[in-house]
LOBA-360544 format. One line per field, with one value per residue (C-alpha): residue in three letters; chain; x, y, z. Coordinates in Angstrom, 1 decimal, always signed. Layout:
BEGIN
code = c(ALA, ...) $
unit = c(A, ...) $
px = c(X, ...) $
py = c(Y, ...) $
pz = c(Z, ...) $
***
This chain:
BEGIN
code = c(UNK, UNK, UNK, UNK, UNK, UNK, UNK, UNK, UNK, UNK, UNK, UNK, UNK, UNK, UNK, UNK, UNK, UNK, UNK, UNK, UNK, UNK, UNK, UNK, UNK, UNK, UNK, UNK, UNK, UNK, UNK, UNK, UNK, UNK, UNK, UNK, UNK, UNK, UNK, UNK, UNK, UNK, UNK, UNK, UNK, UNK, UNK, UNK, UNK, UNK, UNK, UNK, UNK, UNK, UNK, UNK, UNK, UNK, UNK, UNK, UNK, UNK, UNK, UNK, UNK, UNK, UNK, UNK, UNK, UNK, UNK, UNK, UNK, UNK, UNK, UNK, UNK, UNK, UNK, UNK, UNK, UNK, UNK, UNK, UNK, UNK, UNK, UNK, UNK, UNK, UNK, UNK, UNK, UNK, UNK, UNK, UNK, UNK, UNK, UNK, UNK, UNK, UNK, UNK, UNK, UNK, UNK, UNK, UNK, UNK, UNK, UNK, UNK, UNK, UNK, UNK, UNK, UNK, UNK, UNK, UNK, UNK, UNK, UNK, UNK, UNK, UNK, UNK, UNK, UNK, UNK, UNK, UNK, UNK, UNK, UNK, UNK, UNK, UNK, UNK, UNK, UNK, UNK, UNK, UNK, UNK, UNK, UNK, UNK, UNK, UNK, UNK, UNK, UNK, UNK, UNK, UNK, UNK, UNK, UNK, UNK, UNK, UNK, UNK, UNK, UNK, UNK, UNK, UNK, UNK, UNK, UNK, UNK, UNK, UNK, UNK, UNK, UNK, UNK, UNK, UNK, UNK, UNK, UNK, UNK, UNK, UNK, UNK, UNK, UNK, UNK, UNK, UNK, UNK, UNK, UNK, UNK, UNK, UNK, UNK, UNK, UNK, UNK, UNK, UNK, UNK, UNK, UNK, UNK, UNK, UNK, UNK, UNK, UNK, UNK, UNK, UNK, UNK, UNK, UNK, UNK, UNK, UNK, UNK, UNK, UNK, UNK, UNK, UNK, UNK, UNK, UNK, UNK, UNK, UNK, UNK, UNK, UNK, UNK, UNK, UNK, UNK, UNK, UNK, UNK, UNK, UNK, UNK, UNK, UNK, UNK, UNK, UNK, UNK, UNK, UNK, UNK, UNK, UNK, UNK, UNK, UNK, UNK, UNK, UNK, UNK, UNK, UNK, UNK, UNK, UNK, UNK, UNK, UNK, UNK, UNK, UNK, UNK, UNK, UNK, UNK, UNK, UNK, UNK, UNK, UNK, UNK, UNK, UNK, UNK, UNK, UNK, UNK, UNK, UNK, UNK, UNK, UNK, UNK, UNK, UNK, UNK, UNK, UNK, UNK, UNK, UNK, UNK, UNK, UNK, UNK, UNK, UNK, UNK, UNK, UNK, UNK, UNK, UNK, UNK, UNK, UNK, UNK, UNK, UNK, UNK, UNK, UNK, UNK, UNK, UNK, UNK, UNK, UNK, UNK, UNK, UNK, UNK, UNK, UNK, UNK, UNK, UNK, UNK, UNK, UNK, UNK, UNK, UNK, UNK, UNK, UNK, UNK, UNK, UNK, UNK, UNK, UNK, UNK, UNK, UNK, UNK, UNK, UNK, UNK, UNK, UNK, UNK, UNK, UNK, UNK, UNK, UNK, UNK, UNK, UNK, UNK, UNK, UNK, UNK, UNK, UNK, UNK, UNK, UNK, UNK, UNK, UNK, UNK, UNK, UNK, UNK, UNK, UNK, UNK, UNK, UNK, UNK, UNK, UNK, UNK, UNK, UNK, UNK, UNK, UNK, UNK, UNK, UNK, UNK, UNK, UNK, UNK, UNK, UNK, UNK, UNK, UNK, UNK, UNK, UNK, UNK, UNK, UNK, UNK, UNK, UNK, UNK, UNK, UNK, UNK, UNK, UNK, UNK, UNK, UNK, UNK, UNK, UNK, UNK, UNK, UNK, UNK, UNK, UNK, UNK, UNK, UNK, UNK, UNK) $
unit = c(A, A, A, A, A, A, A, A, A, A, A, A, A, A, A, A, A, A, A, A, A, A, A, A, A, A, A, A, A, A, A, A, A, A, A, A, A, A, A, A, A, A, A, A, A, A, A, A, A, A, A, A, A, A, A, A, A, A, A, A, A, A, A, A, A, A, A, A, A, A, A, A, A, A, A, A, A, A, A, A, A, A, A, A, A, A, A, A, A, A, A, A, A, A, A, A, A, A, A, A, A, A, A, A, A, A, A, A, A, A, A, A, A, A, A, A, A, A, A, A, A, A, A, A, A, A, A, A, A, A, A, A, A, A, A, A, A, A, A, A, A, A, A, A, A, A, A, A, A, A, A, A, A, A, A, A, A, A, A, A, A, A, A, A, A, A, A, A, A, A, A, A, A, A, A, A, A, A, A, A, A, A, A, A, A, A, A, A, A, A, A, A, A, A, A, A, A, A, A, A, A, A, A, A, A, A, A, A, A, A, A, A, A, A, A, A, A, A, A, A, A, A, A, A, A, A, A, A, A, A, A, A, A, A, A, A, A, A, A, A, A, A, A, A, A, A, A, A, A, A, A, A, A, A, A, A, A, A, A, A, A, A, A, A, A, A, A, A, A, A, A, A, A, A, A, A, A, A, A, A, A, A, A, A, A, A, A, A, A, A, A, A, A, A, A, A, A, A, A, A, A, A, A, A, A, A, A, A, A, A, A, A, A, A, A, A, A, A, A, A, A, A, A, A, A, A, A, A, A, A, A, A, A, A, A, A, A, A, A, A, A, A, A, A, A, A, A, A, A, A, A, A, A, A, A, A, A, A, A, A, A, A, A, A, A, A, A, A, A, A, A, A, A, A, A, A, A, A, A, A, A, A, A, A, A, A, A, A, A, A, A, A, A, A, A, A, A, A, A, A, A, A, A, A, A, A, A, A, A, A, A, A, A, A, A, A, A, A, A, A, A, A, A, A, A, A, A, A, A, A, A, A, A, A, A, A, A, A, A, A, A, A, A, A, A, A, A, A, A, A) $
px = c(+59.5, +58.5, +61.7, +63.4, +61.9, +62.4, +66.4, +66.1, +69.0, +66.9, +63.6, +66.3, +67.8, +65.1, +63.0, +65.3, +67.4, +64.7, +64.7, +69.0, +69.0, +66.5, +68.2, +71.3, +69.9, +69.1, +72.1, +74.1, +71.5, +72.2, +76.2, +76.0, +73.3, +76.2, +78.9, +77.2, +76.0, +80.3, +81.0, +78.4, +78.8, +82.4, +82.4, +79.2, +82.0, +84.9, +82.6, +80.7, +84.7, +86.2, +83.0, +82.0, +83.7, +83.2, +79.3, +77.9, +80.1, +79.0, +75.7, +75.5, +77.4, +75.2, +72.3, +74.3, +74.5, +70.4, +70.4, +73.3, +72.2, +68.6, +70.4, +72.3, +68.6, +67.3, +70.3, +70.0, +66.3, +66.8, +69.7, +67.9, +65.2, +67.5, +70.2, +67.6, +65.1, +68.5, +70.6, +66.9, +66.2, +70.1, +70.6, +66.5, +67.6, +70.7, +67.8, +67.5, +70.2, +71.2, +72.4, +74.4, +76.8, +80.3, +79.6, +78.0, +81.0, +83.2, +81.8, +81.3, +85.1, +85.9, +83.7, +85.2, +88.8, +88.3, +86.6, +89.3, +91.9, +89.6, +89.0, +92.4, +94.3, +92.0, +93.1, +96.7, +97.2, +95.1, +97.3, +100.1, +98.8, +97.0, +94.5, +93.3, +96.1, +96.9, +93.4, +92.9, +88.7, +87.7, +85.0, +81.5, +79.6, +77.2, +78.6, +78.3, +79.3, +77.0, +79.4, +82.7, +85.0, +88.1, +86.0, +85.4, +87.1, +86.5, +84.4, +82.3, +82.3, +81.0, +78.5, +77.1, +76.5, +73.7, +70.8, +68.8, +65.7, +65.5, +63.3, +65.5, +68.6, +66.4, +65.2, +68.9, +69.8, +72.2, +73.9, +75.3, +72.7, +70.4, +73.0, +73.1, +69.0, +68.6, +71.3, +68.8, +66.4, +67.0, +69.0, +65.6, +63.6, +65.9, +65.4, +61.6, +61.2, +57.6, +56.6, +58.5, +57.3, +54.7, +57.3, +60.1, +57.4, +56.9, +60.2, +61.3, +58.5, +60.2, +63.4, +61.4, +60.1, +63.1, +65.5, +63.0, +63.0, +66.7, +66.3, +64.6, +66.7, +69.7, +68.1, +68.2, +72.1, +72.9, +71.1, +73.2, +76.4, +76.0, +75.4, +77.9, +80.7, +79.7, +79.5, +83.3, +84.9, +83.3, +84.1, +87.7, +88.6, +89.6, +92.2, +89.6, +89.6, +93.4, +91.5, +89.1, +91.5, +93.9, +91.1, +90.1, +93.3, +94.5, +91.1, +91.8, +95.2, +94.3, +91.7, +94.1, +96.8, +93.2, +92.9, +95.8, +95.3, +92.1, +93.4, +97.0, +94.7, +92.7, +95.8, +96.9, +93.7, +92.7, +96.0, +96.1, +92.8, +92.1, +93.6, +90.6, +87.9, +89.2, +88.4, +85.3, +84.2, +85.6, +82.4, +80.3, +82.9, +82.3, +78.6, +78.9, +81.5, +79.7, +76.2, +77.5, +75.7, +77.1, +73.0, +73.4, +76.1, +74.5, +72.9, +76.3, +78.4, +76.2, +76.5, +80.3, +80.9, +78.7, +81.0, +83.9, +82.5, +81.0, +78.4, +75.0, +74.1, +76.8, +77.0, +73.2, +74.0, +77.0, +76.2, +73.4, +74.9, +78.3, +75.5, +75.1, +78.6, +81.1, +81.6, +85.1, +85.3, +82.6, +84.5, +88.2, +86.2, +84.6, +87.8, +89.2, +86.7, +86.3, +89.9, +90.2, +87.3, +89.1, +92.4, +90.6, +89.2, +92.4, +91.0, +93.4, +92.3, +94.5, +95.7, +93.6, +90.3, +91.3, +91.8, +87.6, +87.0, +87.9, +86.0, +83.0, +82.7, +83.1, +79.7, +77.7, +78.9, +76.9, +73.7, +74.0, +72.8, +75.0, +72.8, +74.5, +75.8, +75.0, +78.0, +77.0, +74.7, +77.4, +79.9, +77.0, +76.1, +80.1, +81.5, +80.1, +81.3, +85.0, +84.5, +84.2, +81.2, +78.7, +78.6, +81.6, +79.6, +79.3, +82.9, +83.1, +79.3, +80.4, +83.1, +81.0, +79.6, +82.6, +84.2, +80.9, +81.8, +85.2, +83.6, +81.2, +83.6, +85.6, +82.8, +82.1, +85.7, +85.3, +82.3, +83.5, +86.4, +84.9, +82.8, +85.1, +87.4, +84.1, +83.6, +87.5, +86.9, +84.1, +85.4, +86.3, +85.0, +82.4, +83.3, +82.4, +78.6, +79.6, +76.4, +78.9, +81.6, +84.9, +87.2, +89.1, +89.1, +90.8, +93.2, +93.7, +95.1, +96.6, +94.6, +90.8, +89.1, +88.0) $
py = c(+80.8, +77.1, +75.6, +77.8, +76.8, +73.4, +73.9, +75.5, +74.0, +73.7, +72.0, +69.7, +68.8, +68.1, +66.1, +64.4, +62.6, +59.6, +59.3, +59.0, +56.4, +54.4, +55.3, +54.0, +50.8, +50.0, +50.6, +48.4, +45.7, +46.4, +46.5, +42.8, +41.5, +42.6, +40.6, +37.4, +38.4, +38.4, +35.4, +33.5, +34.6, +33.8, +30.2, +29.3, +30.4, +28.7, +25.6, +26.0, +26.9, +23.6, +21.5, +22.5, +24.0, +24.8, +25.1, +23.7, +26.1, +29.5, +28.8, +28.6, +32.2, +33.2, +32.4, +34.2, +37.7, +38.1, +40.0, +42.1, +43.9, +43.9, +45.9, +47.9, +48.6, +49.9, +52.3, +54.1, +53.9, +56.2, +58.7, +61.4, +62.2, +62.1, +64.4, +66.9, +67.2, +67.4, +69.7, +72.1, +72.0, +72.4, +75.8, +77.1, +76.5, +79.2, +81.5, +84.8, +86.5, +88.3, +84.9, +84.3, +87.0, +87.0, +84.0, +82.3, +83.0, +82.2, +78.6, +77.7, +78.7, +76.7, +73.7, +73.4, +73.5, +70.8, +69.1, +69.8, +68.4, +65.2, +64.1, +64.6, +62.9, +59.9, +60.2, +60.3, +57.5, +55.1, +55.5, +55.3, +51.5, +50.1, +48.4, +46.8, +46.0, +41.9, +41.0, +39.3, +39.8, +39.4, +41.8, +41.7, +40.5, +43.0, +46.1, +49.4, +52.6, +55.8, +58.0, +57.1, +58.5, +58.4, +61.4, +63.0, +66.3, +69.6, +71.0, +68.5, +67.9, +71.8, +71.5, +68.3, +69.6, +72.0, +70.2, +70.5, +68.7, +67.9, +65.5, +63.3, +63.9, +62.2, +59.6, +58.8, +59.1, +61.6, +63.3, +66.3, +68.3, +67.4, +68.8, +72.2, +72.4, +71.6, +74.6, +76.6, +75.9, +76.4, +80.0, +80.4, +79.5, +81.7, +84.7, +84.4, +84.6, +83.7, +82.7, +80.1, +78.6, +76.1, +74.5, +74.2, +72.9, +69.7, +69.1, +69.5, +66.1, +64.9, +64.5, +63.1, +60.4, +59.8, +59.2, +56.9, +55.3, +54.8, +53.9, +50.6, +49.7, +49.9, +47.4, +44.7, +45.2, +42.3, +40.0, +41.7, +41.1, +37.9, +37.0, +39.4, +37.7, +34.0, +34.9, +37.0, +33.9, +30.9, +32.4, +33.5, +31.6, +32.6, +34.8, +37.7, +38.1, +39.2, +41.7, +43.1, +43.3, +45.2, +47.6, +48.0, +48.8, +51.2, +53.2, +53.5, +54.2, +57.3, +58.4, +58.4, +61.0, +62.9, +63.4, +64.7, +67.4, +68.6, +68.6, +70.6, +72.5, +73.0, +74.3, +76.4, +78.4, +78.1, +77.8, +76.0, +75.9, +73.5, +70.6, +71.7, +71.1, +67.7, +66.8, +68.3, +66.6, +63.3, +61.9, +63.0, +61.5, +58.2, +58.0, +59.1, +55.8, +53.3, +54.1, +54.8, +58.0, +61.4, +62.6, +60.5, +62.7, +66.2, +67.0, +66.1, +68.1, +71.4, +71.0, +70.8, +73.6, +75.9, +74.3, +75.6, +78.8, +79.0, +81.1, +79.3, +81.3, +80.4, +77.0, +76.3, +77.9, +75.7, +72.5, +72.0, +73.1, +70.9, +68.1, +68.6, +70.5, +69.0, +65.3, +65.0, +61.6, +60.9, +63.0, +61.3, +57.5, +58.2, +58.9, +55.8, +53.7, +54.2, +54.1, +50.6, +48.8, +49.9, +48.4, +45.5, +44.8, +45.9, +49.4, +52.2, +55.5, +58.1, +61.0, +63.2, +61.4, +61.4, +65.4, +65.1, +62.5, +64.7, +68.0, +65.6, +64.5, +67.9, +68.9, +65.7, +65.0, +68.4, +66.9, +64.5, +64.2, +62.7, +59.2, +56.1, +54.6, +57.6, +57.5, +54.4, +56.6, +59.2, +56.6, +54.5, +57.6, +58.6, +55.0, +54.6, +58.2, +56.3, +52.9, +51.0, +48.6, +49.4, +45.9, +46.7, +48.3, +44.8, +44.6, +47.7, +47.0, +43.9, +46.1, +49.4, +49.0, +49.2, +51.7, +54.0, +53.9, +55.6, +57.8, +59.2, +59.9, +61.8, +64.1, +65.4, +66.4, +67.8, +69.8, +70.8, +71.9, +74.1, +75.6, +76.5, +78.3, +80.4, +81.6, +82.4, +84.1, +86.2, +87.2, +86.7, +82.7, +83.2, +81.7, +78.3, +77.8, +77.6, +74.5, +72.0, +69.9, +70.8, +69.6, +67.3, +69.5, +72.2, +69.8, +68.1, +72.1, +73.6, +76.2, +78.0, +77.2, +79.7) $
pz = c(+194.8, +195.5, +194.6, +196.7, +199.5, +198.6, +198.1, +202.0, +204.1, +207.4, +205.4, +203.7, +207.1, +208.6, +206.0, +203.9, +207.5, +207.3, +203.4, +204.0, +206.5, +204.2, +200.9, +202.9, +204.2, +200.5, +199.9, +201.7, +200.8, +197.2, +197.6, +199.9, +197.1, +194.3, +196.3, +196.3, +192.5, +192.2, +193.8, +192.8, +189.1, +189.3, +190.5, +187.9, +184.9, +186.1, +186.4, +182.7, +181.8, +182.9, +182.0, +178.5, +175.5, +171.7, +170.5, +174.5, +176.0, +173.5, +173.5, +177.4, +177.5, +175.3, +177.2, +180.1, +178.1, +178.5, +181.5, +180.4, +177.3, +179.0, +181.5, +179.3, +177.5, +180.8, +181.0, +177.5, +178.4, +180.7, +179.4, +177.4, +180.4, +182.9, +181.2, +180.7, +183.7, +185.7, +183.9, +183.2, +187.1, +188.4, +186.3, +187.0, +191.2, +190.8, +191.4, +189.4, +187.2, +189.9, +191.6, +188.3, +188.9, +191.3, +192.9, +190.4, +187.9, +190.6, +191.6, +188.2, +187.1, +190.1, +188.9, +185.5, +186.6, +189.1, +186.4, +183.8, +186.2, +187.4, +183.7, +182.4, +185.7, +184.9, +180.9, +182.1, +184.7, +183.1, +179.9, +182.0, +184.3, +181.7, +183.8, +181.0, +178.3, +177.6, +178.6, +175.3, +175.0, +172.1, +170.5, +171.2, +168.0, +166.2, +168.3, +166.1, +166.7, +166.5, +164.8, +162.0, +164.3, +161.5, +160.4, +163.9, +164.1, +165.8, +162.6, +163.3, +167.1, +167.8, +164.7, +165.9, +169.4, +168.2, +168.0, +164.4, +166.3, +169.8, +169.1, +166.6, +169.5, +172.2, +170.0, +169.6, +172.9, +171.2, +174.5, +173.7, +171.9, +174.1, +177.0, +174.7, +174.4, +178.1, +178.8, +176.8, +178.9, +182.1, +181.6, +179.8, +182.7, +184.9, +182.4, +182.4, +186.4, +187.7, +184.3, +184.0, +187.4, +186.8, +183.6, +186.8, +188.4, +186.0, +185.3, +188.9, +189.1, +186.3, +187.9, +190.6, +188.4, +186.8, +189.7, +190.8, +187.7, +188.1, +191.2, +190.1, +186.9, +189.7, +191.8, +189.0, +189.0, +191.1, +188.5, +185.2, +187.5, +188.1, +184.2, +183.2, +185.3, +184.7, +181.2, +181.0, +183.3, +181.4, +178.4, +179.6, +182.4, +185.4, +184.2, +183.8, +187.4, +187.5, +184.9, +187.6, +190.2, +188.0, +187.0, +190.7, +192.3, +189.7, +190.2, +193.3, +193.5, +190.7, +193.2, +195.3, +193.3, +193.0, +196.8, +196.8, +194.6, +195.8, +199.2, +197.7, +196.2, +199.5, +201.1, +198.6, +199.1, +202.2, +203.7, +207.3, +207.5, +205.3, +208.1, +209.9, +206.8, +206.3, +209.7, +209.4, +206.0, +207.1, +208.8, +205.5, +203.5, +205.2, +204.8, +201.1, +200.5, +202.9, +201.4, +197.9, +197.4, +197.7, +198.2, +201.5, +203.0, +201.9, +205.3, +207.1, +204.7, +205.0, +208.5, +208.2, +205.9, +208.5, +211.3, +209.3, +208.6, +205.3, +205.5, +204.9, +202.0, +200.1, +201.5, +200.5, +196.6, +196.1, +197.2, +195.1, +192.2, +193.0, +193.0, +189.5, +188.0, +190.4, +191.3, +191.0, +191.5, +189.1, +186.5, +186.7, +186.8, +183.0, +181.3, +183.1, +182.9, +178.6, +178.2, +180.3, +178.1, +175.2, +176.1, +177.5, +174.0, +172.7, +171.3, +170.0, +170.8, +169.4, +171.8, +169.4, +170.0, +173.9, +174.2, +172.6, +174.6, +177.8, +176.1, +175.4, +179.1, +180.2, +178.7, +179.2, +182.7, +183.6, +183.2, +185.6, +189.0, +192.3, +192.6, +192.6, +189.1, +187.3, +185.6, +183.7, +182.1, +180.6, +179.9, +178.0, +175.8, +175.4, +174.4, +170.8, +169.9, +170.3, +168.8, +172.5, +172.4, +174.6, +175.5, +177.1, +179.7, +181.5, +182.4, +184.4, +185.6, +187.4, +189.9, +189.7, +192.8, +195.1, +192.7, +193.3, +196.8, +196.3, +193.5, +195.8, +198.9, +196.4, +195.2, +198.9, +199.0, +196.1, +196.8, +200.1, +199.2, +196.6, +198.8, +201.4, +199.0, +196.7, +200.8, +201.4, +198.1, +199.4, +202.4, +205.6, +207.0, +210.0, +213.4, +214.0, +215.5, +219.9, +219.5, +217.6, +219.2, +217.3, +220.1, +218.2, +215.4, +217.4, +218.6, +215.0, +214.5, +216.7, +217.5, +217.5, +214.5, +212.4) $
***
């Protein structure tokens, strides 16, 4: 089939290399622009904070929270489409049913416990920091919520998930039936074979469309950080700062604890061996956290598991379905991330709501695809379901870039971890190819790779 050939390792290699470098240029571009965006935001609220105050100074900030919810518009303009062309197209490229048996079952089980664990370390250590307890932010004005959640129970968090009109969810930007439709779908598509072809086809050119469309609501970022930081500082003070830092080091000190478990988790499986993937998947890893993009590092990474000796078939069928199903990093950064705006605006969320919180991620993290920020798009649908104001948004918007960076060298780990171990569960690993230089990877262990 034509999407086959399209997911075909050597034709990715070879015509995606010039798209990275480009995408990664952008990139960087788009990470220094954001800096400045910080900095310069920063001091243009300390000055409005010392030099104006009462009405003058509220309806300055006010001015200041334009490009924000603009922003914030652009993401939920783009939720429903997205969710759906990339959950359709990521189950349709699993192939035929055939290609949904052992290894699918065994990728996928994979998938869900890494995401299980990802989501639930996030719940846990950001409970446990409290990046953002004390901040003392007051409540956005006007912010609603989509559902009463003092009535949200399991009854009605399953019955709600089924869609009654696909139509009304999308209109809504209601995430999780349109996750459920969308899983209809695509096993659909699957089922149907050829058939179903020229519908893979279009929505395969609607992800296109899509991502590109993503593409350019993420390159007005620097402008919604720079209004969304003057506004939080002038109408804070400087003391919001201590707030972002808090927010920022805790992240990373949970991706941290996150490492660590994938890699324990690494060696449980794969036993000594697994010294030699991380050396393997550590150039990959760089790209993915110095471009921000996980996409970026996907020719790298293939070419590391093969090193390692996954064989390319299963290599080539994981990978693009870790894309979708597996970004660890991703994964523990929404639970942390909603539970931080909450006790920034000083938000209660009982454990209940928490343990749905985690089972609602699950599900509407599937449909989204590795691309930088994406996760702004499931935590923007997720947040109302809670009671945190999607105007809350802004305060992890204005850090998100550097925090994507750490995000996105945790999902290669991630998915080349999981890849390693659905091949040590298939059999024996292949030899490593004589054309690649593992020299210091033999001597990072000890002995022949293999």
């Amino acid at each position: 089939m034509a999407w086959r050939a399209r997911l075909d390792p050597d034709r990715m290699l070879a015509s995606c290399g010039s798209i990275f470098i480009t995408g990664a240029d952008v990139a960087r571009r788009l990470t220094l622009t954001i800096l400045i965006a910080m900095i310069a935001g920063a001091i243009v609220g300390l000055v409005l904070h010392a030099a104006l105050a009462g009405p003058a100074l509220a309806s300055i900030a006010g001015y200041l929270t334009i490009p924000s919810d603009l922003f914030l518009r652009l993401i939920k303009m783009i939720i429903a489409p997205l969710v759906f062309a990339t959950l359709v197209t990521g189950i349709a490229h699993m192939g035929d049913t055939a290609a949904l048996g052992r290894i699918g079952a065994r990728t996928l089980g994979w998938f869900i416990g890494a995401s299980l664990v990802s989501l639930t370390l996030g719940l846990i250590l950001v409970n446990l920091l409290q990046p953002g307890a004390h901040s003392g932010l007051a409540l956005p004005t006007g912010s609603g919520v989509a559902l009463d959640t003092t009535a949200f129970n399991l009854h009605d968090f399953f019955v709600h998930i089924v869609p009654a009109s696909i139509f009304q969810a999308m209109a809504d930007n209601d995430i999780l039936p349109i996750v459920v439709f969308s899983i209809f779908v695509g096993v659909a598509l699957t089922a149907v074979g050829t058939k179903g072809q020229p519908l893979i086809d279009g929505i395969e050119a609607l992800v296109a469309v899509m991502l590109t469309i993503t593409d350019y609501v993420m390159r007005v970022a620097p402008i919604a950080v720079f209004a969304a930081i003057a506004h939080a500082v002038a109408v804070n003070g400087g003391g919001i700062i201590l707030t972002f830092g808090r927010f920022v080091g805790s992240f990373y000190l949970a991706l941290a604890v996150l490492w660590a478990v994938l890699i324990g988790g690494g060696f449980v499986m794969l036993g000594g061996k697994a010294r030699l993937l991380m050396t393997l998947i550590r150039q990959p890893a760089l790209v993915a956290f110095s471009t921000a993009s996980s996409e970026a590092a996907y020719p790298r990474l293939l070419e590391a598991l093969e090193a390692f000796g996954v064989p390319r078939r299963i290599a080539s069928f994981v990978l693009p379905l870790g894309y979708s199903f597996n970004l660890d990093g991703s994964m523990i950064y929404m639970t942390f991330a909603v539970v931080f705006i909450a006790q920034a605006y000083g938000i209660v969320i009982p454990v209940g709501q928490q343990i749905l919180m985690v089972l609602m991620l699950m599900i509407t993290s599937k449909g989204i695809a590795g691309v930088p920020r994406a996760s702004l798009v499931v935590i923007a649908a997720v947040m109302p379901h809670f009671g945190v104001p999607e105007a809350g948004l802004v305060l992890v918007l204005a850090v998100d870039q550097f925090l994507d960076m750490g995000r996105s060298a945790t999902n290669v780990i991630g998915n080349g971890i999981a890849a390693a171990v659905v091949a040590q569960w298939e059999g024996p690993l292949e030899r490593p190819h004589a054309s690649l230089d593992l020299g210091a990877a033999t001597e990072d262990t000890g002995g022949t790779p293999a």
